[in-house]
C-alpha positions in Angstrom: 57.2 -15.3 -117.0 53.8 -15.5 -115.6 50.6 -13.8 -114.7 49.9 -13.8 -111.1 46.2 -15.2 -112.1 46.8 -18.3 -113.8 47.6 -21.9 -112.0 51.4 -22.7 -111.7 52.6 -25.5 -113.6 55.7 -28.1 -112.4 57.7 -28.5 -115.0 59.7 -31.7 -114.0 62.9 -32.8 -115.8 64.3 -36.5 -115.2 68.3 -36.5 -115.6 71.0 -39.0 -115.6 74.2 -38.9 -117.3 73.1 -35.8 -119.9 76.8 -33.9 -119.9 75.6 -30.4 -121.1 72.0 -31.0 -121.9 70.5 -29.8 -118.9 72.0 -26.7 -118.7 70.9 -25.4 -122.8 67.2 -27.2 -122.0 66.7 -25.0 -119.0 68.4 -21.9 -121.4 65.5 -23.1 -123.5 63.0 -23.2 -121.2 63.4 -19.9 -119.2 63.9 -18.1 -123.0 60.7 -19.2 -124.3 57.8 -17.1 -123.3 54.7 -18.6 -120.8 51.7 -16.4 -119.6 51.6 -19.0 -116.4 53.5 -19.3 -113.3 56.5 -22.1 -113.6 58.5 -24.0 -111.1 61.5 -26.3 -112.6 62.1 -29.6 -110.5 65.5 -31.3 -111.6 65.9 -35.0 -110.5 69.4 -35.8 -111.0 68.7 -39.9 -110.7 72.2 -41.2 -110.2 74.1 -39.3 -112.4 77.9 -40.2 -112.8 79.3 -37.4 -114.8 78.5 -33.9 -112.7 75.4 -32.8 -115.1 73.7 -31.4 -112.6 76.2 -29.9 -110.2 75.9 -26.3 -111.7 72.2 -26.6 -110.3 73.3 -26.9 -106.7 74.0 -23.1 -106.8 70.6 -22.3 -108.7 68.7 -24.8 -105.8 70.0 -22.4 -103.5 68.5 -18.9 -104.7 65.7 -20.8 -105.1 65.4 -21.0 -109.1 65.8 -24.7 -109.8 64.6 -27.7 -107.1 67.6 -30.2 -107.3 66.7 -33.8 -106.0 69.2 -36.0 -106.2 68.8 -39.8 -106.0 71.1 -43.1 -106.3 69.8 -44.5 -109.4 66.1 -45.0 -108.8 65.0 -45.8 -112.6 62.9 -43.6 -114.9 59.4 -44.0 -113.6 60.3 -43.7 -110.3 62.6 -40.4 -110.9 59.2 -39.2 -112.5 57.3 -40.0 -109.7 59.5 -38.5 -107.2 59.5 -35.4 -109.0 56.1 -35.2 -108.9 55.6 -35.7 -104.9 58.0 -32.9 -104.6 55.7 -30.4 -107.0 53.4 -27.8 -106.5 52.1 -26.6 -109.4 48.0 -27.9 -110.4 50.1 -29.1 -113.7 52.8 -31.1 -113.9 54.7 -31.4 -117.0 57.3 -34.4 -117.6 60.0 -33.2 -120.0 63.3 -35.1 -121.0 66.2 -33.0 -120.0 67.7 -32.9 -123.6 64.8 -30.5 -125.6 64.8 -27.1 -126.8 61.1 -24.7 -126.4 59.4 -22.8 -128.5 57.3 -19.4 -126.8 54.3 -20.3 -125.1 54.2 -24.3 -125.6 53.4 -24.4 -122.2 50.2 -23.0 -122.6 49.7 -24.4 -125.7 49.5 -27.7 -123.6 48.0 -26.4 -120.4 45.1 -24.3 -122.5 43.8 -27.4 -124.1 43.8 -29.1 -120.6 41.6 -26.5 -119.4 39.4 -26.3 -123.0 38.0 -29.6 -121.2 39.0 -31.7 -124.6 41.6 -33.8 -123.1 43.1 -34.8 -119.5 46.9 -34.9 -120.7 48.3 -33.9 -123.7 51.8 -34.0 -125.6 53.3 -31.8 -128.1 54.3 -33.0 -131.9 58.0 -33.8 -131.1 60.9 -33.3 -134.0 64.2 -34.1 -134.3 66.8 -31.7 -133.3 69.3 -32.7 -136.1 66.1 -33.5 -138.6 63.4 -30.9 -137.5 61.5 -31.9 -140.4 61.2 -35.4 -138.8 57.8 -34.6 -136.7 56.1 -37.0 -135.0 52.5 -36.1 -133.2 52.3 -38.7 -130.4 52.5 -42.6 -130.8 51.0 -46.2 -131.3 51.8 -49.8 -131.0 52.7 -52.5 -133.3 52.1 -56.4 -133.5 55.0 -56.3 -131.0 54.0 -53.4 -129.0 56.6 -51.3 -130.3 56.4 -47.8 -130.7 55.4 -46.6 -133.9 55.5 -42.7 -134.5 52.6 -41.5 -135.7 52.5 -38.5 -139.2 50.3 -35.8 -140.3 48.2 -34.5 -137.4 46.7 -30.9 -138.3 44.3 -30.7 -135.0 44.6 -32.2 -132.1 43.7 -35.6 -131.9 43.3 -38.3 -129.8 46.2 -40.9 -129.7 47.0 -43.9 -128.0 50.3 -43.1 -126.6 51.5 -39.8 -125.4 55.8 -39.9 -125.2 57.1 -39.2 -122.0 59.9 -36.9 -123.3 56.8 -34.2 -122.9 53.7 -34.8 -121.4 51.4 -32.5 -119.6 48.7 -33.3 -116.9 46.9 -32.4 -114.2 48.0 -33.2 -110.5 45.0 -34.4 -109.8 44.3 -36.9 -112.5 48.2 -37.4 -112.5 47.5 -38.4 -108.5 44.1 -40.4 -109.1 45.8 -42.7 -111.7 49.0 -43.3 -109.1 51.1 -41.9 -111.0 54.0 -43.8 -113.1 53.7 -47.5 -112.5 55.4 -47.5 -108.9 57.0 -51.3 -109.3 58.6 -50.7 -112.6 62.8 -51.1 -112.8 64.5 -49.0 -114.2 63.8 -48.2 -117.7 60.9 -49.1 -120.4 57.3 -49.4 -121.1 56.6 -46.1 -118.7 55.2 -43.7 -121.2 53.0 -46.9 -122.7 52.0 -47.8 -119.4 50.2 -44.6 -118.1 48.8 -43.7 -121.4 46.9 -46.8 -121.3 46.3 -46.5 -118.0 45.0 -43.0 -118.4 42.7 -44.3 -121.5 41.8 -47.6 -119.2 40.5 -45.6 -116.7 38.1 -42.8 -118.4 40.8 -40.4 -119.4 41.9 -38.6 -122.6 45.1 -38.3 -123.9 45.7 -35.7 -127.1 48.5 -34.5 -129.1 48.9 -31.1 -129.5 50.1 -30.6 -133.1 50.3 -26.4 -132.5 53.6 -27.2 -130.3 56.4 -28.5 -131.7 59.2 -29.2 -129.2 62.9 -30.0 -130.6 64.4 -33.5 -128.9 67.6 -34.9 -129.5 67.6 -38.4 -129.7 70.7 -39.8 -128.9 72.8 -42.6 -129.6 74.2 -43.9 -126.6 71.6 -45.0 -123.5 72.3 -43.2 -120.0 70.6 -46.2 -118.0 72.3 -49.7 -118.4 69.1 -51.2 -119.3 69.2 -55.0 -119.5 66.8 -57.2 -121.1 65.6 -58.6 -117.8 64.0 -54.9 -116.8 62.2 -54.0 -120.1 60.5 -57.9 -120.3 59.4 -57.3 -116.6 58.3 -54.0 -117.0 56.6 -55.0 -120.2 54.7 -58.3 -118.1 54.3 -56.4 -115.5 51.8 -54.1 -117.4 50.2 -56.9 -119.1 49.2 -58.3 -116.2 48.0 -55.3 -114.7 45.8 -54.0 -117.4 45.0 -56.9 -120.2 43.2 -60.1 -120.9 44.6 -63.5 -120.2 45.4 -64.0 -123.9 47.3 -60.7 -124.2 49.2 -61.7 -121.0 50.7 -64.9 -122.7 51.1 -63.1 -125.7 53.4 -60.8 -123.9 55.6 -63.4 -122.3 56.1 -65.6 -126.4 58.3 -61.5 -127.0 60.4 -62.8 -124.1 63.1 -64.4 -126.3 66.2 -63.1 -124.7 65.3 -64.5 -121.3 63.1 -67.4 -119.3 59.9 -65.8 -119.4 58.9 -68.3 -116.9 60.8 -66.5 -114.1 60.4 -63.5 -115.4 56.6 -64.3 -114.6 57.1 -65.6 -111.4 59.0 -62.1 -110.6 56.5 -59.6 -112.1 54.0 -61.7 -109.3 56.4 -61.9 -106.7 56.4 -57.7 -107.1 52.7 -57.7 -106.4 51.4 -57.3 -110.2 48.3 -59.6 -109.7 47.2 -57.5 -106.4 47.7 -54.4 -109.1 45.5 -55.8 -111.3 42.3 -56.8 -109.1 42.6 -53.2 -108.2 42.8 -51.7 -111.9 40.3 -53.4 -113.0 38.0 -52.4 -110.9 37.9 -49.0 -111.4 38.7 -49.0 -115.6 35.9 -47.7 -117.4 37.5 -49.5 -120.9 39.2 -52.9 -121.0 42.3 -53.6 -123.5 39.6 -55.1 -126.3 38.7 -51.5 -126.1 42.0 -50.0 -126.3 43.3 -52.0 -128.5 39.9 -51.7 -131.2 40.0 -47.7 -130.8 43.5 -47.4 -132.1 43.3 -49.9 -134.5 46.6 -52.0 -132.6 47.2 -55.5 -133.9 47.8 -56.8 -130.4 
């Protein structure tokens, strides 16, 4: 599993509510081959229905690092998985994938090429493996659109969090997930602009091809009220004025008045002085190099 001379990488899996999915994605994971060093971190965030109980024994002999937490959300699980890591690369993985040998290097080699900073694998469907998509852009609406057809790797705007590799360091320099996000939505979007905001590059790694299931039914009870405030809460900490009132006219199923006042009330206009101060790009930028009609 690993060569005594290369770095060791975190691999750090985000759980809640996944019923037998943890256990046959860490079957994946310790089957598929790896030239480097791996540590697995499990964050069982509030879990109702035992799916990580089987890892209690595993924490124990020392093969698995089980935090458990009440129900923190999915940026903060991430973030407290990584403050709990060793490895000089952490890798974010949903706990619901299945590996092919070696991705981890494919990822971890292209980090150290010096071409990129973080880096995601193309990600297919684990019922429709044929359904590939190699990373992700934004819409008029700043959804998520899927992006086809990548032979190299290649920059793109938004790396999914269901796999994501980077370095501890940058991961530390950018702060990580944003820390005043609740509970679910808008984290992978987020740090990949953040990570492009603030001098960084973010690839897709077309070579690995990770299997996800994408499932039906939503293990967080996300309400409207926490994507719209996660979503204002980013505007305001990394675009223009414009952009910012843009954002709060896709707040339809809620006042977006006092969902404003909120996202300031959490600090978001303190974030922002402070992020854009040290971005190298502004959104115009962003939003110009990936061609997004926002």
């Amino acid at each position: 599993m690993s060569d005594e001379h290369l770095p060791l990488v975190s691999v750090i899996f985000p759980a809640k509510n996944e019923g037998n999915n943890v256990r046959t994605t860490l079957e994946s994971l310790r089957a598929a081959k790896s030239r480097y060093p791996y540590e697995i971190i499990v964050v069982d965030d509030g879990s109702t229905d035992n799916c990580c109980a089987f890892l209690q024994t595993e924490e124990e002999n020392g093969r698995v690092k089980l935090i458990t937490t009440p129900g923190i959300g999915a940026a903060a699980a991430r973030n407290l998985g990584a403050e709990h890591a060793k490895g000089t690369y952490l890798i974010f993985c949903d706990a619901h994938l299945t590996f092919p040998h070696y991705w981890i290097d494919g990822l971890v080699d292209l980090i150290k090429s010096g071409r990129t900073d973080a880096v995601s694998p193309a990600i297919a469907s684990m019922h429709e493996p044929h359904k590939i998509g190699y990373g992700q852009t934004l819409d008029q609406r700043l959804g998520v659109v899927w992006t086809r057809h990548v032979n190299r790797p290649e920059p793109s705007a938004i790396l999914p969090g269901g796999c994501l590799a980077v370095p501890q360091k940058v991961f530390l320099d950018i702060g990580g997930f944003d820390r005043g996000f609740r509970v679910w939505g808008f984290e992978d979007i987020e740090i990949s602009i953040k990570l492009w905001l603030f001098g960084y590059r973010c690839l897709v790694q077309p070579s690995v091809k990770i299997l996800h299931l994408f499932r039906k039914a939503h293990p967080y009870k996300v309400e409207f009220d926490h994507v719209y405030y996660n979503m204002l809460r980013m505007a305001y900490s990394h675009f223009s004025e414009p952009r910012i009132a843009s954002c709060k006219k896709l707040i339809i199923h809620a006042d977006p008045d006092r969902i404003e006042r909120e996202v300031l009330q959490g600090g978001a206009a303190a974030q922002r002085l402070r992020y854009f101060a040290r971005r190298k790009y502004d959104d115009d930028w962003f939003m110009r190099q990936f061609a997004i009609p926002f």
